[in-house]
C-alpha positions in Angstrom: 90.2 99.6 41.7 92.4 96.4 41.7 95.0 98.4 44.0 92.7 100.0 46.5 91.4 96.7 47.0 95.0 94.9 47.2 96.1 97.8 49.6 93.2 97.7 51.7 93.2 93.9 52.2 97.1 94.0 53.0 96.3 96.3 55.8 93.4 94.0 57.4 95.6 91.4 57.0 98.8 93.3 59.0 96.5 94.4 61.4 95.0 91.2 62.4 98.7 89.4 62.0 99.3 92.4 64.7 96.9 91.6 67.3 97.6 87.8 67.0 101.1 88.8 68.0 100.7 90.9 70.7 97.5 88.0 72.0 99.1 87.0 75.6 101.6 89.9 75.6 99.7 92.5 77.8 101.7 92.3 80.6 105.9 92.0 81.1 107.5 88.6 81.1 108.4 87.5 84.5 112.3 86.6 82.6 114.5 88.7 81.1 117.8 87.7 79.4 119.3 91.1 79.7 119.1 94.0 81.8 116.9 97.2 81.4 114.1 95.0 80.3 111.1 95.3 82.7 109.9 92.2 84.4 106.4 91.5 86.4 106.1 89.7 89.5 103.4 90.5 92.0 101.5 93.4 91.4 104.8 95.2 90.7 107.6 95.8 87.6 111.0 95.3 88.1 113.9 96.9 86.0 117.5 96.1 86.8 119.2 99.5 85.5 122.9 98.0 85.4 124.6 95.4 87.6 128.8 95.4 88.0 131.4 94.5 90.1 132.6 97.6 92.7 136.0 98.1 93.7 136.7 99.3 97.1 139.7 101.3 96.5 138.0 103.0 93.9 136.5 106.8 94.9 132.9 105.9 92.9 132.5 102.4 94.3 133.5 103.7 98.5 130.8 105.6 98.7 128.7 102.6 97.2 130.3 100.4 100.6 128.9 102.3 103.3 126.8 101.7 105.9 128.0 97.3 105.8 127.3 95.7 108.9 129.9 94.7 111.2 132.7 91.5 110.0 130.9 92.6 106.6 133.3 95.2 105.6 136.2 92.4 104.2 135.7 90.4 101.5 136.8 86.5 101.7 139.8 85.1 99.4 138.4 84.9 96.1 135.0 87.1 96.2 134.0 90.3 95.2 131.2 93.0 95.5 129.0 92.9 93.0 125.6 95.5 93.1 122.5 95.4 91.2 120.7 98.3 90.9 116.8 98.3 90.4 113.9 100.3 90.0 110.5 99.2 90.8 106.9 101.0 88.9 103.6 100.1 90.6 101.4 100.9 87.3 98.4 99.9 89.3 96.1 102.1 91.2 96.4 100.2 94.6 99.7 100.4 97.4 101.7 97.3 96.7 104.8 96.2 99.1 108.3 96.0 96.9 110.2 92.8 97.2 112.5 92.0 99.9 114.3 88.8 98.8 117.0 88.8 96.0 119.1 85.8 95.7 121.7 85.7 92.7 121.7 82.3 91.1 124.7 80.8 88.9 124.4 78.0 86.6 125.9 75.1 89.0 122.4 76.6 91.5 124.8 78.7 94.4 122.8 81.2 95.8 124.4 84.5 96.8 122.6 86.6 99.2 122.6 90.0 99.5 124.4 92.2 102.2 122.2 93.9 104.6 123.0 97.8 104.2 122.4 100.3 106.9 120.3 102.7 105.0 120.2 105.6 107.1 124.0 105.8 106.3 123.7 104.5 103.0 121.3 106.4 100.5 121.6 104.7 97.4 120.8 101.5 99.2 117.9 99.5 97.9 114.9 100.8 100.7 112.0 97.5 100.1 108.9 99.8 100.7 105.4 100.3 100.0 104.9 101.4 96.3 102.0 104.0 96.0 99.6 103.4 92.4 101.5 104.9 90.2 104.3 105.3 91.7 107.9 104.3 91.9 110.9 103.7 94.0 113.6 104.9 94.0 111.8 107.9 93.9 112.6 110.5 92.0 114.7 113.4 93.3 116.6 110.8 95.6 120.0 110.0 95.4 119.3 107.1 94.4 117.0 107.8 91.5 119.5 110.6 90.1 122.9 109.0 90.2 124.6 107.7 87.5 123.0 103.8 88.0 119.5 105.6 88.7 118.7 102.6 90.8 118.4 101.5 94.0 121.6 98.9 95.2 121.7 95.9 96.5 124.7 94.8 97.5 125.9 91.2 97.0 129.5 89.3 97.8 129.9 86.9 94.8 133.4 84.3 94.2 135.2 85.5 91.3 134.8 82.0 90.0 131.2 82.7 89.8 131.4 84.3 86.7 132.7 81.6 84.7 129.0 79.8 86.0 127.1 83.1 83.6 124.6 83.8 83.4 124.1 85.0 87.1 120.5 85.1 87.6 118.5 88.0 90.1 116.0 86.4 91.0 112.8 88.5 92.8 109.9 86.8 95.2 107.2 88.8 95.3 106.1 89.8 99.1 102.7 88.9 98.4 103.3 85.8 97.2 103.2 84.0 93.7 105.6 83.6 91.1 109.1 85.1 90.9 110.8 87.1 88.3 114.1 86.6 87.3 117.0 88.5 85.3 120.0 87.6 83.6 122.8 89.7 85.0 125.4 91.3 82.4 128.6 90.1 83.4 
């Protein structure tokens, strides 16, 4: 009798130490201090699949540099391309617009921008859209979705001295306003 009544108190007790932790937990942080690790802001989730650095001369990373505007396709002494590539879930029931500002942040406070992308020339371009309830983007079955990054790019020109100023920080406004969400960048 003793050791039924030891076990079953041990599992009241787990189970009530396991709701107290999950309390205030329902929903994904608006940080993250790594990629893949969702993040809320707006209505919407945010998951950076991989950022890196692209190389022009290398046959992968070309076909990641199309579709730059004009005076965009050279990079400055001393800076690089660097992509992020994201997905976005909508796990509501209602259409919700995707985010359409990114700014990278380093620890002395630059901002990067991104590179406006033509994306009727380049499909695996990040496309900011309106995310369907229960949907996501990129969608799947797009180029996009199903190459090796499975996310959609955006495209940023970043100083190589940058990365001594880690970690570089995505940050996401939400369209319809309130707070951002931010990532730390693996660099």
């Amino acid at each position: 009798m003793p050791l039924r009544r030891l076990v079953t108190t041990t599992a009241a007790v787990l189970t009530a130490a396991g709701a107290l932790a999950a309390c205030g937990q329902s929903e994904e942080p608006r940080h993250a201090a790594t990629e893949g690790v969702y993040v809320n802001t707006g209505e919407l989730k945010y998951q950076v699949q991989i950022s890196r650095q692209l190389t022009a001369r290398d046959f992968e990373d070309r076909d990641y540099l199309v579709g730059l505007p004009a005076g965009a396709q050279t990079l400055g002494k001393g800076e690089e391309w660097f992509a992020v590539f994201i997905r976005v879930f909508n796990s509501t029931k209602a259409p919700h617009p995707s985010a359409q500002k990114f700014v990278i942040r380093d620890t002395t406070g630059k901002e990067f921008q991104p590179v406006a992308l033509d994306t009727a020339v380049n499909r695996v371009a990040y496309r900011p859209e309106v995310v369907h309830g229960g949907d996501q983007i990129p969608v799947p079955g797009s180029l996009a979705r199903e190459n090796l990054t499975q996310g959609g790019m955006i495209l940023f020109k970043v100083p190589s001295a940058s990365y001594a100023n880690r970690p570089l920080e995505l940050h996401i406004a939400p369209p319809e306003g309130g707070a951002e969400a931010t990532v730390d960048l693996d660099v």
